[in-house]
KOLVO-303661 format. One line per 10 residues: their letters; for each residue y, x, z of C-alpha. Coordinates in steps of 0.5 Angstrom, whole numbers. Each point is the difference from the previous one (the first is absolute). Last residue first. Layout:
REM residues N
A = Y,X,Z  ...
REM end
This chain:
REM residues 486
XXXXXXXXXX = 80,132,272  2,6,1  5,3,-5  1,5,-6  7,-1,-3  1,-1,-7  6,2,-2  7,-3,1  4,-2,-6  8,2,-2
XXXXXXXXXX = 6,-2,-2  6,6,-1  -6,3,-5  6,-1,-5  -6,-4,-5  -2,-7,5  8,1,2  1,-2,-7  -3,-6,0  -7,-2,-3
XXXXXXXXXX = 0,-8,-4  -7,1,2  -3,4,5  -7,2,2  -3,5,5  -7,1,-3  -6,2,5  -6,5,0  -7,-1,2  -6,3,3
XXXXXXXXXX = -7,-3,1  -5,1,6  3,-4,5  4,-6,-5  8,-3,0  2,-6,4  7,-1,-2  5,-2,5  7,-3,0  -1,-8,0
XXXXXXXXXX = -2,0,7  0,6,3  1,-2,7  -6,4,3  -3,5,-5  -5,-2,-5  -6,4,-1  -2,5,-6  6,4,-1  7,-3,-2
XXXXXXXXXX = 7,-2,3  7,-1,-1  6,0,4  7,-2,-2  6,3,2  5,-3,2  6,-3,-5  -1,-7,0  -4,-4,-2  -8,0,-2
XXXXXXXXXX = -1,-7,-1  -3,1,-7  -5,5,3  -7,-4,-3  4,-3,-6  6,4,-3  0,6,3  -7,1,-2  -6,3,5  -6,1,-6
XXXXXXXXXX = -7,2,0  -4,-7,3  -6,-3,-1  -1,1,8  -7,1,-1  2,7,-3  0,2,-8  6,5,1  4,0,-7  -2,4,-5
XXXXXXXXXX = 1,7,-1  -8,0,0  -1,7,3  7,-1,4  -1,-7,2  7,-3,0  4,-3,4  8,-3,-2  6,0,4  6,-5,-2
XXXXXXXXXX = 6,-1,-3  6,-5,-2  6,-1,-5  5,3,1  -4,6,3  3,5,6  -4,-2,6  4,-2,6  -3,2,4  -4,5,1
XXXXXXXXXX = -7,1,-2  -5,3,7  -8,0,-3  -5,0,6  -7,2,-1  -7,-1,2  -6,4,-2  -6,-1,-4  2,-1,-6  4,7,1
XXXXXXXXXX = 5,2,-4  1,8,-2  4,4,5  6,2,-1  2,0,8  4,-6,-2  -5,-3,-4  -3,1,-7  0,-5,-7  5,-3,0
XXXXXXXXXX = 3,-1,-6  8,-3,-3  1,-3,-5  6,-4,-3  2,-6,-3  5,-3,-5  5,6,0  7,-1,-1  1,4,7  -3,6,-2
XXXXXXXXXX = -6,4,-1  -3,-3,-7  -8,1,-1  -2,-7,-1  5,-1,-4  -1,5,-5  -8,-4,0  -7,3,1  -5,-5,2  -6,2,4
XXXXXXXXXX = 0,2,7  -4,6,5  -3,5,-5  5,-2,-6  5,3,4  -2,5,2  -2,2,-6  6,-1,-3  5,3,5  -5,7,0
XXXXXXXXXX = 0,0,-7  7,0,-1  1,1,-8  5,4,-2  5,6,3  6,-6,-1  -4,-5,4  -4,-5,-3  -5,-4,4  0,-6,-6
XXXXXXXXXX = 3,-6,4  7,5,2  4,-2,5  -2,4,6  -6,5,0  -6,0,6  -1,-7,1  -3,-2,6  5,2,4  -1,3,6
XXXXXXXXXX = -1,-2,7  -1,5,5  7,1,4  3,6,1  2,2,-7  2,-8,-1  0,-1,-8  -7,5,-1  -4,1,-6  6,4,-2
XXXXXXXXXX = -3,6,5  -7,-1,-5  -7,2,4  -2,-6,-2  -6,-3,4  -2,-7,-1  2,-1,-8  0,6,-2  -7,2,3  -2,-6,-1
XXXXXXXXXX = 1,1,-9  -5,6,2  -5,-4,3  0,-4,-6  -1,6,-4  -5,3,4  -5,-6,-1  2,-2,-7  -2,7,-2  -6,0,4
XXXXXXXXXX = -2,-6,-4  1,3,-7  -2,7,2  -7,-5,1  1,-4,-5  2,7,-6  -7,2,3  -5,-6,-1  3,-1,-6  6,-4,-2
XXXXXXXXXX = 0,-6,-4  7,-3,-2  0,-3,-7  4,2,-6  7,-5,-2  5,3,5  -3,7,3  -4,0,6  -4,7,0  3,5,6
XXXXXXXXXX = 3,5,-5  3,-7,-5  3,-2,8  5,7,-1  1,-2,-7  3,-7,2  4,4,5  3,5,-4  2,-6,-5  3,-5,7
XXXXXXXXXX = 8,0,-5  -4,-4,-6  -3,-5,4  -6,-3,-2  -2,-6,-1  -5,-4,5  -7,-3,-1  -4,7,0  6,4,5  -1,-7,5
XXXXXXXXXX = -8,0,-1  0,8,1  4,-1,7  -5,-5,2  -5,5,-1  3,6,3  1,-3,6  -6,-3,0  -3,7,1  2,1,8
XXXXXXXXXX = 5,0,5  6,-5,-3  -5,-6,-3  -1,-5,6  7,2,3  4,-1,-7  4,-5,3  1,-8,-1  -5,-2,5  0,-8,1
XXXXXXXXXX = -3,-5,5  4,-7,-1  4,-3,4  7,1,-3  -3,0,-8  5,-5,-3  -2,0,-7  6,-1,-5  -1,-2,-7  3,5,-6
XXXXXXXXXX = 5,-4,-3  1,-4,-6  6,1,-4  2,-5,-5  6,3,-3  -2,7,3  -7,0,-2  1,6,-5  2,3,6  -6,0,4
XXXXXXXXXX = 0,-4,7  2,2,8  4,-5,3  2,0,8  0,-6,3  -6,1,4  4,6,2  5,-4,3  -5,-4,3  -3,4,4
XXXXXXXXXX = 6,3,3  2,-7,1  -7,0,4  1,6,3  7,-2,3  1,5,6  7,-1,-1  0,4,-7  -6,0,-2  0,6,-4
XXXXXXXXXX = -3,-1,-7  -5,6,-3  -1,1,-7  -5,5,-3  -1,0,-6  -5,5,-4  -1,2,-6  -5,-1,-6  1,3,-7  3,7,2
XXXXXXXXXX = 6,3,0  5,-5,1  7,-1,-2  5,-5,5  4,-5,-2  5,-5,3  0,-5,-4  7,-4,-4  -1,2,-6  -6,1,-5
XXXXXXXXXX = -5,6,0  -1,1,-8  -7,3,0  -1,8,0  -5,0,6  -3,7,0  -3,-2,7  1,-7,2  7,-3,2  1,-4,6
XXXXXXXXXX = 5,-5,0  4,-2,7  3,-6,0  6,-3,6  0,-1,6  7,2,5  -4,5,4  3,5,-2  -1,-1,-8  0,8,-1
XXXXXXXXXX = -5,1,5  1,2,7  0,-8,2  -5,-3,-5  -4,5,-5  -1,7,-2  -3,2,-6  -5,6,-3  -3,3,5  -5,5,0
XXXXXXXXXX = -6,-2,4  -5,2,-5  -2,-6,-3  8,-2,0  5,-2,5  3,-7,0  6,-2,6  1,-4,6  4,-2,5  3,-7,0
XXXXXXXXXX = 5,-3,4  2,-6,-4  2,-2,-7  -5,-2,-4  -5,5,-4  -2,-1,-7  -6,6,-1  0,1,-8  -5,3,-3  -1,5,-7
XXXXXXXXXX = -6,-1,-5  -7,-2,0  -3,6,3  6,0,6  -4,-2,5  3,-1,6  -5,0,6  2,-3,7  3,1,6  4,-5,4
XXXXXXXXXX = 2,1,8  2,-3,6  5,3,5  0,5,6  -8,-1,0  0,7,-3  -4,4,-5  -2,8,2  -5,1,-5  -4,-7,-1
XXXXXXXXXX = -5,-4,4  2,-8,1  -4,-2,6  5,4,4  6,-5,-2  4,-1,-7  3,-7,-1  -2,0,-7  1,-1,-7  -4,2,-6
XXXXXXXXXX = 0,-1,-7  -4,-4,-6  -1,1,-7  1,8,-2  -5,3,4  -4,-6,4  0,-3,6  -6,-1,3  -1,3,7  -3,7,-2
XXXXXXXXXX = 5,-1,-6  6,2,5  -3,5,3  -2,4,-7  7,0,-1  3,3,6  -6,5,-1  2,2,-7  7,1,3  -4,5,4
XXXXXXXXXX = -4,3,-6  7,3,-3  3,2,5  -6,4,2  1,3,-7  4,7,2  -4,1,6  -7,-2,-3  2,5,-6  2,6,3
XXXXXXXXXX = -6,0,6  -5,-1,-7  3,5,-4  0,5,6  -8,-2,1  -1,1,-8  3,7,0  -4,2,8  -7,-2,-4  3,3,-6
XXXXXXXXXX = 1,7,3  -5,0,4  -5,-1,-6  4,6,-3  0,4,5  -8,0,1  0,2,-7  4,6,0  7,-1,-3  2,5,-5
XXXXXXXXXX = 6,5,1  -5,5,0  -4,-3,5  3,-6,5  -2,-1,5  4,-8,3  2,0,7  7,3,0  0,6,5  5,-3,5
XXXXXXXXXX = 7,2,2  2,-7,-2  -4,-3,5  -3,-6,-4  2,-7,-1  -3,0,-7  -6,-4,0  3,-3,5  6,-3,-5  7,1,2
XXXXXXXXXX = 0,4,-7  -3,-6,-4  5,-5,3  6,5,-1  -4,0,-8  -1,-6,-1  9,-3,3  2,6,-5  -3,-4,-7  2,-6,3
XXXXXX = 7,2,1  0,3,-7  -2,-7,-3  5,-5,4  -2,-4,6  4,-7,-2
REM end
């Protein structure tokens, strides 16, 4: 959880990185003042810039929040509905959202704690999964790095305030808001999709006070369906801040995020009171949401961090800034870089997500420059050398992504992902493998090429699961992107 002084300095970094702000300090401050009082002209520029700063430090620390939102949104455009069904899917391009996979299936939906604490049932089996709340704070780990390690078990999510008998044999977890997110992947060991399909069909989510006679939540397989589970609709302009305003209006308030709700109070949306900016709060508004996104970009493709890096001479970074830790805590507080970062790029934060050992569930690595550092081109070919063998227990893989989209490459090849476990699982031995990407398909590249678009940037992740410790010790390590002829 943010606590309340981290939140109070997390405002006010936020308004002294600002532009209002990011001025020489040797220069005379923009403002007249007279006698110690400030000339009109000063006045109105001073709450033109206050009300911008406000904005950027609101849009930064709630993006989180409207992102989920988006996860949400998606499942109901295709019919499933908060607190009554959930999705599952064996995600592809068609499928738009931050940085998901097609390494194993998924299931999202909504928990809504409204009426009371909710059971998850997992059976035994190689699930990862997790709960985190409105805000992306996480609330509970599931499966394999959970407390139940892929031995199954029941998983109780409490509401906020819950001061109810929480009966034995759950593993619980406690929620600040009243809906939350779950989000279960299962990995398909030996390539089986469907038994991964089936296992989270298997699963049973339902009330607790159904518990003697539970009946689960339906499951709706939306593997062929269109979808967009992200923000990019609302993210760059006045929505954003009112599909905020709908989850601040229908949501409880959390204690810890006080300075942040009196941040929001400045800009007009408070819980309980409509939101109806005039024509200058909504421009301020747009441009905020303008500028603040590209600011979270920034972070995401353009760090200037050296522990951004695990291989100094390479140009893969990790796409988590900070180890261990689901909340972007380090001792000196609230790691703003890491959390912007990441919420620009993925979704989810877990400190499983996050550990860098060998006991890992997974790790991340981007790549978002080539060998001479730089950015990827759609319209350029490239060859990506992974030694073999790779260190994972498990299985791994490399997946594209449209920079503006962080999505999978949408191309007519309907296809973002090269996968140990299905187009390279005849991979032997211990020579390297070659890998291809760019606009055309290079001879014998069968099964190791991804078709990527002129006029579009992109980034990859390397995945591996079940990661061994030579994926930490740097004693393996990948190629770059090499730019080749085609």
């Amino acid at each position: 959880m943010y606590y309340r002084a981290s939140l109070a300095v997390l405002a006010l970094t936020f308004a002294y990185s600002s532009p209002a702000l990011s001025q020489d300090a040797t220069a005379a401050s923009p403002y007249a003042f007279e006698r110690g009082y400030p000339t009109p002209e000063a006045t109105q520029k001073v709450r033109a810039d206050a009300l911008l700063q406000r904005a950027l430090v609101a849009y930064r620390f709630w993006y989180p929040t409207v992102s989920v939102e988006g996860i949400f949104q998606g499942n109901r455009n295709v019919g499933i509905e908060d607190g009554k069904q959930w999705g599952i899917a064996s995600t592809g391009p068609r499928q738009v959202g931050f940085t998901l996979n097609s390494d194993t299936p998924y299931g999202s939906g909504v928990l809504d704690l409204s009426n009371g604490p909710m059971v998850i049932e997992l059976p035994e089996g190689a699930f990862i999964g997790l709960v985190d709340d409105h805000n992306q704070g996480w609330v509970q780990d599931m499966g394999l790095p959970g407390p139940d390690k892929g031995k199954g078990g029941k998983h109780l999510v409490l509401p906020p305030g819950y001061d109810g008998s929480v009966p034995e044999g759950y593993f619980v977890g406690r929620s600040t808001s009243i809906k939350n997110l779950i989000a279960l992947r299962a990995l398909p060991v030996g390539g089986d999709v469907k038994k991964a399909l089936d296992g989270l069909r298997s699963v049973k989510i339902y009330p607790l006070a159904q518990a003697d006679n539970p009946k689960p939540l339906e499951v709706i397989e939306t593997t062929e369906k269109a979808m967009d589970s992200s923000s990019l609709r609302w993210e760059d302009n006045l929505q954003f801040w009112q599909v905020l305003h709908g989850v601040i209006d229908a949501e409880t308030a959390n204690p810890a995020f006080l300075p942040m709700y009196g941040l929001l109070a400045e800009l007009g949306i408070e819980k309980g009171k409509p939101f109806n900016p005039d024509d200058r709060t909504k421009a301020v508004l747009e441009q905020a949401a303008r500028q603040g996104r590209d600011q979270m970009l920034v972070s995401a493709f353009d760090s200037d961090r050296p522990d951004r890096k695990n291989w100094p001479d390479r140009q893969w970074e990790w796409a988590g800034l900070v180890a261990d830790n689901a909340q972007f805590e380090t001792p000196a507080g609230i790691d703003l870089e890491a959390r912007d970062r990441w919420f620009a790029q993925a979704i989810v934060a877990s400190p499983a997500m996050f550990r860098r050992d060998a006991g890992a569930g997974s790790l991340y690595w981007l790549g978002a420059r080539d060998s001479s550092g730089a950015y990827l081109d759609g319209g350029k070919n490239y060859r990506l050398t992974i030694p073999q063998p790779v260190p994972g227990k498990l299985f791994w893989s490399v997946t594209v992504y449209d920079s503006a989209t962080r999505s999978q490459v949408q191309t007519d090849q309907d296809k973002a992902a090269l996968r140990s476990l299905f187009e390279l699982k005849d991979v032997k031995g211990s020579e390297p493998l070659s890998l291809f990407f760019g606009p055309e398909q290079p001879k014998d590249s069968e099964n190791r090429w991804i078709k990527t678009s002129p006029g579009k940037g992109w980034f990859a992740y390397i995945r591996i699961y079940g990661p061994e410790q030579a994926a930490f010790d740097k004693s393996w390590t990948p190629g770059d992107f090499e730019a080749v002829a085609p």
